[in-house]
C-alpha positions in Angstrom: 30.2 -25.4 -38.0 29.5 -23.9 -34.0 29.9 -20.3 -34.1 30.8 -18.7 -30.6 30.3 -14.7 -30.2 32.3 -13.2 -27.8 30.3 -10.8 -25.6 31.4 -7.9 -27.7 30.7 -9.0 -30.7 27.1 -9.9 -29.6 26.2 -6.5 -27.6 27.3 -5.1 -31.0 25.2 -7.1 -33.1 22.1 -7.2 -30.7 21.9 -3.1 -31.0 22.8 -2.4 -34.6 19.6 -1.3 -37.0 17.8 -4.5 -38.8 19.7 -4.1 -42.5 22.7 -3.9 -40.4 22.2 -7.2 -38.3 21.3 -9.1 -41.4 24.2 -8.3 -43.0 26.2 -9.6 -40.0 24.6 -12.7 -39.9 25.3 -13.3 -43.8 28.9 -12.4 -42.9 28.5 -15.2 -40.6 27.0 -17.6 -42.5 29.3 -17.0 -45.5 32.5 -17.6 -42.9 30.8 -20.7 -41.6 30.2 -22.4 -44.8 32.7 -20.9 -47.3 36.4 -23.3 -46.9 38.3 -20.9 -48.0 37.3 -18.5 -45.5 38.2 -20.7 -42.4 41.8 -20.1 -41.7 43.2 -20.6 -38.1 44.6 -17.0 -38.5 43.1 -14.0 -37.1 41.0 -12.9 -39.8 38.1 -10.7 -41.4 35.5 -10.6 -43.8 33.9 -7.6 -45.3 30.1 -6.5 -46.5 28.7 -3.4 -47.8 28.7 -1.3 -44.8 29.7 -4.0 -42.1 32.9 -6.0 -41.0 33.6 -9.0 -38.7 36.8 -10.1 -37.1 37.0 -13.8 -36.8 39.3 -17.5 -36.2 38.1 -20.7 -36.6 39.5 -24.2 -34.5 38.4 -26.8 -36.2 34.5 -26.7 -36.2 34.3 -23.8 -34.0 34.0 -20.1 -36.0 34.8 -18.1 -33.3 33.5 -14.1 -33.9 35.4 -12.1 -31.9 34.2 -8.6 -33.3 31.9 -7.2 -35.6 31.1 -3.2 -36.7 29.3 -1.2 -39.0 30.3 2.0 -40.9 26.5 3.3 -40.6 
Protein backbone atom coordinates (compact mmCIF):
# COMPACT_ATOMS: atom_id res chain seq x y z
CA UNK A 1 0.00 0.00 0.00
CA UNK A 2 1.11 4.10 -0.67
CA UNK A 3 0.77 5.90 2.43
CA UNK A 4 0.29 9.80 1.97
CA UNK A 5 0.88 12.16 5.18
CA UNK A 6 -0.81 15.18 5.21
CA UNK A 7 1.49 18.10 6.26
CA UNK A 8 0.23 17.90 9.78
CA UNK A 9 0.60 14.67 10.33
CA UNK A 10 4.21 14.74 9.17
CA UNK A 11 5.42 18.13 11.16
CA UNK A 12 3.99 16.03 13.99
CA UNK A 13 5.82 13.03 13.46
CA UNK A 14 9.13 14.70 12.24
CA UNK A 15 9.34 16.56 16.00
CA UNK A 16 8.11 13.92 18.36
CA UNK A 17 11.02 12.09 20.64
CA UNK A 18 12.55 8.75 18.89
CA UNK A 19 10.34 6.00 21.07
CA UNK A 20 7.56 8.21 20.01
CA UNK A 21 8.21 8.28 16.11
CA UNK A 22 8.80 4.54 16.14
CA UNK A 23 5.70 3.85 17.53
CA UNK A 24 4.01 5.95 14.76
CA UNK A 25 5.61 4.32 12.16
CA UNK A 26 4.42 0.71 13.58
CA UNK A 27 1.02 2.35 13.77
CA UNK A 28 1.58 2.89 10.18
CA UNK A 29 2.80 -0.23 9.12
CA UNK A 30 0.22 -2.17 11.06
CA UNK A 31 -2.72 0.02 9.14
CA UNK A 32 -0.90 -0.57 5.86
CA UNK A 33 -0.63 -4.26 6.04
CA UNK A 34 -3.40 -5.35 8.52
CA UNK A 35 -7.12 -5.89 6.05
CA UNK A 36 -9.02 -5.43 8.71
CA UNK A 37 -7.78 -2.15 9.42
CA UNK A 38 -8.36 -0.55 6.02
CA UNK A 39 -11.88 0.70 5.94
CA UNK A 40 -12.82 3.69 3.64
CA UNK A 41 -14.25 5.35 6.95
CA UNK A 42 -12.56 7.89 8.88
CA UNK A 43 -10.70 5.91 11.20
CA UNK A 44 -8.01 5.42 14.09
CA UNK A 45 -5.61 3.17 15.50
CA UNK A 46 -4.19 3.26 18.92
CA UNK A 47 -0.51 2.38 20.62
CA UNK A 48 0.80 2.74 23.97
CA UNK A 49 1.17 6.38 24.25
CA UNK A 50 0.45 7.37 20.53
CA UNK A 51 -2.69 7.64 18.12
CA UNK A 52 -3.19 8.14 14.35
CA UNK A 53 -6.17 9.27 12.46
CA UNK A 54 -6.38 7.68 9.08
CA UNK A 55 -8.71 6.49 5.48
CA UNK A 56 -7.65 4.44 3.05
CA UNK A 57 -8.84 4.57 -1.15
CA UNK A 58 -7.95 1.66 -2.44
CA UNK A 59 -4.08 1.36 -2.18
CA UNK A 60 -3.66 4.62 -0.80
CA UNK A 61 -3.50 4.87 3.41
CA UNK A 62 -3.93 8.24 3.68
CA UNK A 63 -2.62 9.61 7.52
CA UNK A 64 -4.27 12.55 8.16
CA UNK A 65 -3.15 13.02 11.92
CA UNK A 66 -1.16 11.52 14.33
CA UNK A 67 -0.42 12.49 18.39
CA UNK A 68 1.22 11.43 21.32
CA UNK A 69 0.10 11.50 25.06
CA UNK A 70 3.88 12.10 26.16
Amino acid sequence: MKIELRQLAASVLFDVPDAMHEEIITLIDTVATVPAAQVSDLAAAFGDWCWLVYTTHGDVVEVLDVGCAR
